[in-house]
C-alpha positions in Angstrom: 4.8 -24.2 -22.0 4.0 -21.3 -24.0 7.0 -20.4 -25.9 7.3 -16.4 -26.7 8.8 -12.9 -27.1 9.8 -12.1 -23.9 9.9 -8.0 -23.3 11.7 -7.5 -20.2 10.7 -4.2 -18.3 13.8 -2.3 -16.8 14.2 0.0 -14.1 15.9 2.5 -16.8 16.7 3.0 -20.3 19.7 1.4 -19.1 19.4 -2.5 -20.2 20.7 -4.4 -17.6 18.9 -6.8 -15.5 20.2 -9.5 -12.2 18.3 -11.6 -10.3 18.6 -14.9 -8.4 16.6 -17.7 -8.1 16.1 -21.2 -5.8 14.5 -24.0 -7.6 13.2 -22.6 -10.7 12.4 -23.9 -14.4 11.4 -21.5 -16.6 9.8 -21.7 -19.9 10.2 -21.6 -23.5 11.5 -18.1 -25.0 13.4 -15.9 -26.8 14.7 -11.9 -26.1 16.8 -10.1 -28.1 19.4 -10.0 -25.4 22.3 -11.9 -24.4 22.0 -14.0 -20.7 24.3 -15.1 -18.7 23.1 -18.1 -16.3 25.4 -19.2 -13.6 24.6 -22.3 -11.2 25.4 -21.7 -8.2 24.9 -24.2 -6.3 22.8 -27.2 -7.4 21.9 -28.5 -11.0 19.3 -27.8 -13.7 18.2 -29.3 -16.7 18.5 -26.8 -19.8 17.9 -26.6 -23.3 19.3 -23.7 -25.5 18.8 -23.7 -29.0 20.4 -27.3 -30.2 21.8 -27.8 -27.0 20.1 -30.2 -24.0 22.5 -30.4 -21.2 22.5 -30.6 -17.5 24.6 -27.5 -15.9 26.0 -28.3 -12.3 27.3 -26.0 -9.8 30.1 -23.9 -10.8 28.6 -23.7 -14.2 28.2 -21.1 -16.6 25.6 -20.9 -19.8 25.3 -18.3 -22.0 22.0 -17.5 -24.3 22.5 -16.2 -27.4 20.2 -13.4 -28.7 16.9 -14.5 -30.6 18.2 -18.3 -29.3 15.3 -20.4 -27.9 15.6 -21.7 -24.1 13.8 -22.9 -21.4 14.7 -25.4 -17.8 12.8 -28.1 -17.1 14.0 -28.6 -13.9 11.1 -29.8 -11.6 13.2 -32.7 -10.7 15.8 -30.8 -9.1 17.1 -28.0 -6.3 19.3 -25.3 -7.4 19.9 -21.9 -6.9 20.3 -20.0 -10.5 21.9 -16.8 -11.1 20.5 -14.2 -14.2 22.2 -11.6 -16.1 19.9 -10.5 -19.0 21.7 -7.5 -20.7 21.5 -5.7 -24.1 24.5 -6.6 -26.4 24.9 -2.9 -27.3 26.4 -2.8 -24.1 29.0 -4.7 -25.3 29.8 -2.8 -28.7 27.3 -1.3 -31.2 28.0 -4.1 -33.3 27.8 -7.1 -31.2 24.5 -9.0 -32.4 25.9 -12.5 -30.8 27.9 -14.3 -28.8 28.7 -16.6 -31.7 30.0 -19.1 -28.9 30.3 -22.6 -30.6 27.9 -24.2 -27.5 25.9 -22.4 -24.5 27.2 -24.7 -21.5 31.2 -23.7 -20.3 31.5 -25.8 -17.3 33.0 -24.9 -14.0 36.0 -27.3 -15.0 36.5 -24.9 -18.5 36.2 -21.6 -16.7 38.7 -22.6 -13.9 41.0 -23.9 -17.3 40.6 -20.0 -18.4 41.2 -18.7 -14.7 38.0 -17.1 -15.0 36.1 -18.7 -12.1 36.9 -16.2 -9.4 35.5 -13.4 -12.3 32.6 -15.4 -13.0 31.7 -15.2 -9.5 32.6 -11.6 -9.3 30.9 -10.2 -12.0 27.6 -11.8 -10.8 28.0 -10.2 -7.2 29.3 -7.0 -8.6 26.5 -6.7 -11.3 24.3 -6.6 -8.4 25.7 -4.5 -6.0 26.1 -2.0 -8.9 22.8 -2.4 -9.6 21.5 -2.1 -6.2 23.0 0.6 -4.9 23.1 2.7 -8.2 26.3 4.7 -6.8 27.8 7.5 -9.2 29.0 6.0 -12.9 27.2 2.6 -11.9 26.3 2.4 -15.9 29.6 2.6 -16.8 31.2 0.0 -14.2 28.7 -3.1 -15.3 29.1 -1.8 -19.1 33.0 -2.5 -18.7 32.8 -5.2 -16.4 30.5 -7.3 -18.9 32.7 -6.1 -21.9 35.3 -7.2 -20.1 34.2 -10.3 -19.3 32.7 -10.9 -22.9 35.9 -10.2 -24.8 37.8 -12.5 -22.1 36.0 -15.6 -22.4 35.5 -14.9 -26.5 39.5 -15.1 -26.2 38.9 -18.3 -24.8 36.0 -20.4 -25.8 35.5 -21.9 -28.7 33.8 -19.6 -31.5 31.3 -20.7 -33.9 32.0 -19.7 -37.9 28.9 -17.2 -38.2 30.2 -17.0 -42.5 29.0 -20.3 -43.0 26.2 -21.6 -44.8 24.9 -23.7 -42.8 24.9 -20.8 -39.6 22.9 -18.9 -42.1 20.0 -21.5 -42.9 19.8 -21.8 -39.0 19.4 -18.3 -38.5 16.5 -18.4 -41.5 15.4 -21.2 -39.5 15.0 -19.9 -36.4 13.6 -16.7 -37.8 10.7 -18.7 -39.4 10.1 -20.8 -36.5 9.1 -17.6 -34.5 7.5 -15.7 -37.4 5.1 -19.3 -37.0 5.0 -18.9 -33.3 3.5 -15.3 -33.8 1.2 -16.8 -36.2 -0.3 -19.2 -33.9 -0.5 -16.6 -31.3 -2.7 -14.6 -34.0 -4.6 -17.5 -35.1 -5.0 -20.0 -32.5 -9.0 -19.9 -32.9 -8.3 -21.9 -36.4 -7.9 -24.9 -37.5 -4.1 -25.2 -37.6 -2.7 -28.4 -38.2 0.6 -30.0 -38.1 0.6 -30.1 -42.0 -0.3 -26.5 -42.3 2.8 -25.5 -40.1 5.5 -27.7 -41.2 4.4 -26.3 -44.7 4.6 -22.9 -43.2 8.8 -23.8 -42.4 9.3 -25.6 -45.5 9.9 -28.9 -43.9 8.5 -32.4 -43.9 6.3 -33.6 -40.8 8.7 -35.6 -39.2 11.3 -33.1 -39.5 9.6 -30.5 -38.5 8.2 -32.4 -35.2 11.6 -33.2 -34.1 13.2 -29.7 -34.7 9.6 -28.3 -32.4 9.8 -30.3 -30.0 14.1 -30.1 -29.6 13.5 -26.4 -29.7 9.9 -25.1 -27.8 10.0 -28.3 -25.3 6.7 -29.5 -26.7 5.5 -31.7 -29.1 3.6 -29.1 -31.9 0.0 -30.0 -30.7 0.4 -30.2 -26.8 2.0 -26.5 -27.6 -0.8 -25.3 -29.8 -3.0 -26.5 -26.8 -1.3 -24.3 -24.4 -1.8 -21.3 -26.2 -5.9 -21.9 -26.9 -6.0 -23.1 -23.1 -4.1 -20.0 -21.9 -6.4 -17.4 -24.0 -9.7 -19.8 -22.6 -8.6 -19.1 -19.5 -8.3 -15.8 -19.8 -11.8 -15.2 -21.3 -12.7 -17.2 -18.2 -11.5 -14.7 -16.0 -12.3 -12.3 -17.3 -15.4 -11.8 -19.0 -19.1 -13.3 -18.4 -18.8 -16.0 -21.8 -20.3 -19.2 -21.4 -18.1 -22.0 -21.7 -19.3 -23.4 -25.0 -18.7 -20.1 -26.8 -15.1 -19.5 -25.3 -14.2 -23.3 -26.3 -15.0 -22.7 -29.6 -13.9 -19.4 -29.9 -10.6 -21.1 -28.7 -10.6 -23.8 -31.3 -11.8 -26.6 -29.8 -14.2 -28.6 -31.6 -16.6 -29.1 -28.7 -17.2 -28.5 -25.3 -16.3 -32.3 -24.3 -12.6 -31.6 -25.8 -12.2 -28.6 -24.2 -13.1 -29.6 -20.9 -10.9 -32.8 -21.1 -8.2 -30.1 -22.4 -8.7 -27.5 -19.9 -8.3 -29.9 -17.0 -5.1 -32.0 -18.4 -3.1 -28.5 -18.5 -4.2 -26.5 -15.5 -5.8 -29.1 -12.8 -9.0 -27.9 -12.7 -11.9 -28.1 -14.9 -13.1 -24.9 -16.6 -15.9 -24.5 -13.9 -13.7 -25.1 -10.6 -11.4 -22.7 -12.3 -14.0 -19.8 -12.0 -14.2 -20.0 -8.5 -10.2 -19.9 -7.7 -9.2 -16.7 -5.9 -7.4 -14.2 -7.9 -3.8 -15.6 -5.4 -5.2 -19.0 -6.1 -4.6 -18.3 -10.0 -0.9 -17.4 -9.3 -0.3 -21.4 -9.3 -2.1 -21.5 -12.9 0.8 -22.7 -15.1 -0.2 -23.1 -18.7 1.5 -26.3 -19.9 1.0 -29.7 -18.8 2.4 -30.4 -15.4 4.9 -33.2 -14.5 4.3 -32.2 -11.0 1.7 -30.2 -8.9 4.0 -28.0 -6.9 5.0 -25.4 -9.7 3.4 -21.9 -9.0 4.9 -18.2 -11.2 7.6 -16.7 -9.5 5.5 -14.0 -8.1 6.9 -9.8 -9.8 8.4 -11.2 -12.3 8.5 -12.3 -16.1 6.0 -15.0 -16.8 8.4 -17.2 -17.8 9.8 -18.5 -14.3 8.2 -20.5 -12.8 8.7 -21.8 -8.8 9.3 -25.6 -8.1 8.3 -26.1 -4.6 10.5 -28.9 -3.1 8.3 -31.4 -1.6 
């Protein structure tokens, strides 16, 4: 469960993005845009930031930008709403929702009167999309402001002046100036000492804040990353396993293997002989069950539960 930078691609300089999904999770990241996530039917299992909740059907949950998230909802059917759009949009100042929690449930937006807009704005945000009719851009630009300054009007509104909003930000700036780092330097020896050091907090309180946050304990995560680039190297050039596992930073090719296979399912040899479509089903992060497989032209970060 590699948690990252996502860089969403666009089909124009115009920052707007829909899409819908059955029976997805999706994993740990961060964008600089705001999402909006609306259940439509169904439930998933989300966390945003400090937040862990289950959204049911009717549901709406908005990301913050720079706020980590991910669904870890293998357990479940659902079928999940996206709009992923650049806060600009909004107002050349908006940097954040600044919404007090991400979850406003269906019972909240039918409180506001906003539930029949909810659903409209996802079906219009589409169609707009879609069809790309004459002054499309400006329709979903003051549909979503709309929609924004509505619900701002209504839900409750976090204090962004306070000091304890600005060690959080600090906080979550750090975490992903460490994230980058392990990226960088995944083929050292990086311990948990080394990065809670790096974030200026004790052990213990760094693992919990990790693991709340990225969905994985601080090892199992740095893991991920060195099985993700071995796996790569495996792919795609002619190295022989000892050299990419310690090139990866694995102590030994025992550790590796044992590694290799508790993430992805195969062994490092059986996973040279997939088929390139076979590889689609490679996930990265320890499996709770072996139907997942990447949502197939799309971001890296959603990933397909198949129901059994």
């Amino acid at each position: 469960m590699k948690a990252f930078h996502e860089v969403r691609s666009y089909a124009s300089d115009f920052m707007v993005w829909q899409s819908s999904y059955e029976n997805i999770s999706f994993l740990a990241h961060w964008h600089p845009e705001l999402e909006l996530i609306y259940v439509h039917s169904g439930a998933a299992r989300l966390s945003v930031g400090d937040h862990e909740f289950t959204a049911h059907a009717g549901d709406l949950v908005i990301v913050d930008t720079g706020e980590f998230h991910y669904s870890d909802s293998f357990d479940f059917k659902n079928c999940l709403d996206f709009i992923v759009f650049d806060p600009t949009i909004i107002s050349p100042h908006c940097h954040s929702s600044n919404f007090v929690r991400p979850l406003v449930t269906a019972e909240e937006l039918a409180q506001y009167g906003m539930t029949a807009q909810t659903e409209h704005l996802f079906a219009a945000v589409h169609a707009e999309l879609d069809k790309k009719e004459p002054y499309y851009r400006e329709i979903v630009s003051a549909m979503l402001r709309e929609f924004f300054y509505r619900l701002r009007r209504l839900h409750p509104c976090a204090d962004n002046t306070s000091a304890a909003h600005s060690r959080r930000t600090d906080m979550l700036y750090d975490l992903r100036q460490l994230l980058t780092y392990i990226d960088e330097h995944y083929s050292e020896d990086i311990s948990l000492s080394f990065a809670a050091q790096k974030m200026n907090f004790s052990e213990s309180h760094f693992s919990r804040m990790f693991k709340k946050l990225v969905g994985l304990n601080f090892v199992h995560y740095l893991n991920a990353v060195r099985i993700e680039q071995a796996a790569s190297l495996l792919r795609t050039t002619g190295t022989r396993v000892s050299d990419i596992a310690l090139s990866c930073g694995f102590e030994n090719v025992r550790s590796f293997n044992r590694t290799f296979k508790d993430y992805t399912g195969y062994t490092p040899t059986q996973f040279l002989h997939l088929s390139d479509a076979e590889t689609l089903h490679f996930s990265f992060y320890r499996r709770k069950t072996d139907q997942k497989e990447f949502v197939q032209y799309d971001s890296l970060t959603v990933i397909k539960n198949t129901p059994s």
